[in-house]
C-alpha positions, -999 to 999 in steps of 0.1 A, spaced: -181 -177 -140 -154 -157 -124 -125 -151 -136 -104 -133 -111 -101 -135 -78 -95 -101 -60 -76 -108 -26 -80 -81 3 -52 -86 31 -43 -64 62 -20 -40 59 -20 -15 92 -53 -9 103 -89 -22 110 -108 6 105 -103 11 66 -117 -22 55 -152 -14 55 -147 14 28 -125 -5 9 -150 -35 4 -178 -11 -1 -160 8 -29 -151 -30 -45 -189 -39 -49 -200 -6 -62 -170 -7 -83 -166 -36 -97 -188 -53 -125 -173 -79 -136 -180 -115 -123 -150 -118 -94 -148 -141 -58 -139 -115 -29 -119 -132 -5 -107 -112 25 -71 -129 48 -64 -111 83 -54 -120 114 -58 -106 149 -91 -90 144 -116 -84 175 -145 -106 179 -162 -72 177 -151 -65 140 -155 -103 127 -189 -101 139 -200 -63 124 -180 -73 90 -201 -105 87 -236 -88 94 -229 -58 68 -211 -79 37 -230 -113 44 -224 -140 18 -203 -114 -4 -173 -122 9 -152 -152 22 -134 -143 53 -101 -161 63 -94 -152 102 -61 -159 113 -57 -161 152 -30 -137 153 -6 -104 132 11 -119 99 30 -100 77 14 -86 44 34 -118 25 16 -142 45 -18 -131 41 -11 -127 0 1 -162 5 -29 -176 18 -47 -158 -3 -29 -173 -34 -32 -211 -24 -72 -203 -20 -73 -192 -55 -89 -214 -79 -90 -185 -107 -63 -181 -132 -59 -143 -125 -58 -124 -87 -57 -91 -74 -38 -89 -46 -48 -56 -25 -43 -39 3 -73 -29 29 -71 5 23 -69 6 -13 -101 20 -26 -112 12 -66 -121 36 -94 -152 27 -116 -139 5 -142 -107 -2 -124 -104 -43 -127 -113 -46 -168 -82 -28 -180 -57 -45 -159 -74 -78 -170 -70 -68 -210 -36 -53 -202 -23 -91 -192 -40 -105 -217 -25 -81 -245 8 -86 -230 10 -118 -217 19 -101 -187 25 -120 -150 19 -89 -130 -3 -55 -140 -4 -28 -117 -28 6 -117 -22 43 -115 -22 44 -74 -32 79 -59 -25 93 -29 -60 113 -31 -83 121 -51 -60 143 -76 -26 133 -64 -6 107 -77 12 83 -54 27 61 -82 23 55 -118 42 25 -123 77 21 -105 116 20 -116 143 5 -95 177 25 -93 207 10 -85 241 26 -84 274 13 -72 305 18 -42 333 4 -41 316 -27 -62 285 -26 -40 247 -20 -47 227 5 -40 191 1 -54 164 35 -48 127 30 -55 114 58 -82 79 61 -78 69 73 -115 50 108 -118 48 110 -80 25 138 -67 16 151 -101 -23 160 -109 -45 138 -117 -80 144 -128 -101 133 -154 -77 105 -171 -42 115 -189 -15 108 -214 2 84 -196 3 52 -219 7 12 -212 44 5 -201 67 -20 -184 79 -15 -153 107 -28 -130 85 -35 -97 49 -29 -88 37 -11 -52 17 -39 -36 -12 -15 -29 -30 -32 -59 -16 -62 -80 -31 -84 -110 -9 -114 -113 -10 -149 -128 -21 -168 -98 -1 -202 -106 28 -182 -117 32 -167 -89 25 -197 -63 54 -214 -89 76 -186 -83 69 -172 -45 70 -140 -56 58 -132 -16 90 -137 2 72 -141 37 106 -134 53 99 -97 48 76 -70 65 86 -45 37 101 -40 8 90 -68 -6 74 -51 -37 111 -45 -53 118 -85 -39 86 -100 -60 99 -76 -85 137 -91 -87 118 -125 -84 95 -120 -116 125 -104 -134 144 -127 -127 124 -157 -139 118 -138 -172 81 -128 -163 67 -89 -176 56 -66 -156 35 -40 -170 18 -8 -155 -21 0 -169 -29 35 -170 -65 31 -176 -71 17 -143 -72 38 -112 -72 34 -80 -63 50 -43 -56 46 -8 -55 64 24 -25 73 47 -32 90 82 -16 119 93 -20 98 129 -37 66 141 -74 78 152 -89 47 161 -79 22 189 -83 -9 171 -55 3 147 -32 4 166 -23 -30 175 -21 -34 136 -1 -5 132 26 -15 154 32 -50 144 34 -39 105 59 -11 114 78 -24 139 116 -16 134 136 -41 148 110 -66 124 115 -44 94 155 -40 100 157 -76 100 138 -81 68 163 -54 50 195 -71 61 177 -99 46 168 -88 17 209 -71 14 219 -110 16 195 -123 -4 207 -95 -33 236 -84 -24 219 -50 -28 215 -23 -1 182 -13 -7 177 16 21 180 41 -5 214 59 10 198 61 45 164 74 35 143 48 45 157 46 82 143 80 84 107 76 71 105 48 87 106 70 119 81 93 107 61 62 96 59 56 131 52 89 147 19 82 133 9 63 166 19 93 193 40 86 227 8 87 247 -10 62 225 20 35 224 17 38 269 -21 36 266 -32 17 236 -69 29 238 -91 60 231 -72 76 257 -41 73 248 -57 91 212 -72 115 228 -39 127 252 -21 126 218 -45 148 198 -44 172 230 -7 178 228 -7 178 187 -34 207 190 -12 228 217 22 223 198 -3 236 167 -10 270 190 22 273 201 35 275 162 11 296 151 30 331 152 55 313 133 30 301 107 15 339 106 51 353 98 58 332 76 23 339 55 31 374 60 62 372 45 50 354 13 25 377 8 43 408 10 73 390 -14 48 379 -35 24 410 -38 -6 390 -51 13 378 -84 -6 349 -86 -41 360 -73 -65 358 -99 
């Protein structure tokens, strides 16, 4: 009998899901129901992800774009375990991955677990998470510290079981009744609703603990390469959406929470990711006059990239060959 339900939503694009599912089954030995919430998806994909995973997976299609809140959400109230993994679709799992996070709660009496998360295979995106705040002129300022971001990884470390203040939403064990009790999934917000759920569980005295021994990793694209994403793409990073959700997050604790102006500015290079030509022409040929102009602005820098290569080495005089 299962005993943990592993929940895959959408989080910006289609064309991940396949690989994600795939690395779950191979993954993952322990008895689990796969349940998979979207919305929007072509006919096309529905059909192709039904042929390939068959009876392996329930699929919840909803007729349109929700925000990753929602589809946790739905997820949650079709959970009839006492544990869920709430995951994004481009998260990809590590052998062994779901038995540690499932010991760590019960060790702990935890209400959330989260994973080492890697940004590839030896990079670490975030090893559990601390929130900063600071103050002006009696005012909050709160900055997300992703712990030992973009150090090594490789064949385990020394990195032991601790709390932590939030948990990225790429990959989540919680107490599934605890938080449908609590709506630790503000819907009301398009992002940074990991540091929200984590005020929420703080707040209602519930642990949060990070699990070193479980590992896994997703994928970010330099740019969008596949048409179907980029519907996706542009509803989950849409500013105006995501502005809104921050003021409302400021009101709902009186916290600014755009890290001194940071965030305003990834958020633009969050959306660079879908090119000029693509956002006029949402199809293959709106990629492909994108790619085009990214490959001559890639010629054009090239004595600059030379010079500066030639410069290093002769500064450097081979120190660190060999």
């Amino acid at each position: 009998m299962a005993e943990c339900t592993i929940v895959v939503v959408l989080r910006d694009r289609f064309s991940t899901t396949t690989r994600c599912l795939e690395s779950l089954i191979r993954n993952t030995s322990e008895a689990y129901e796969l349940l998979v919430v979207m919305g929007g998806v072509p006919e096309r994909l529905r059909k192709n992800w039904s042929t390939r995973f068959g009876d392996r997976v329930r699929w919840l299609f909803e007729p349109k774009f929700l925000n990753p809140s929602e589809y946790r959400n739905i997820g949650l109230r079709e959970t009839r375990t006492r544990l869920a993994v709430l995951m994004d679709n481009d998260v990809y799992v590590h052998p062994g991955w779901l038995e540690p996070l499932i010991q760590c709660q019960a060790e702990t009496g935890a209400a959330m677990v989260v994973p080492i998360v890697l940004d590839t295979e030896h990079e670490i995106h975030t090893a559990g998470n601390s929130l900063f705040v600071t103050y002006r002129n009696g005012k909050a300022y709160g900055c997300k510290e992703l712990r030992y971001g973009s150090q090594s990884y490789f064949e385990g470390c020394n990195l032991r079981r601790e709390k932590t203040d939030y948990g990225e939403l790429h990959c989540q064990l919680v107490v599934a009744e605890t938080a449908r009790t609590l709506g630790v999934y503000d819907e009301k917000l398009r992002e940074v609703a990991e540091v929200d759920s984590g005020l929420i569980w703080a707040n209602a005295g519930s642990e949060m603990w990070f699990e070193p021994k479980s590992v896994v990793s997703f994928h970010y694209p330099t740019r969008i390469s596949h048409a179907e994403d980029i519907p996706p793409f542009l509803f989950k990073w849409d500013t105006r959406a995501i502005v809104e959700g921050y003021r409302y997050f400021e009101n709902k604790w009186q916290m600014d929470i755009t890290e001194a102006g940071k965030w305003p500015e990834y958020l633009v290079f969050l959306n660079s990711r879908v090119g000029l030509f693509a956002r006029m022409f949402p199809n293959a040929f709106g990629i492909c006059l994108d790619r085009a102009c990214q490959e001559l602005r890639g010629v054009l820098a090239l004595p600059v990239k030379l010079l500066r290569s030639l410069r290093a080495h002769i500064l450097q005089r081979g120190a660190w060959d060999g």
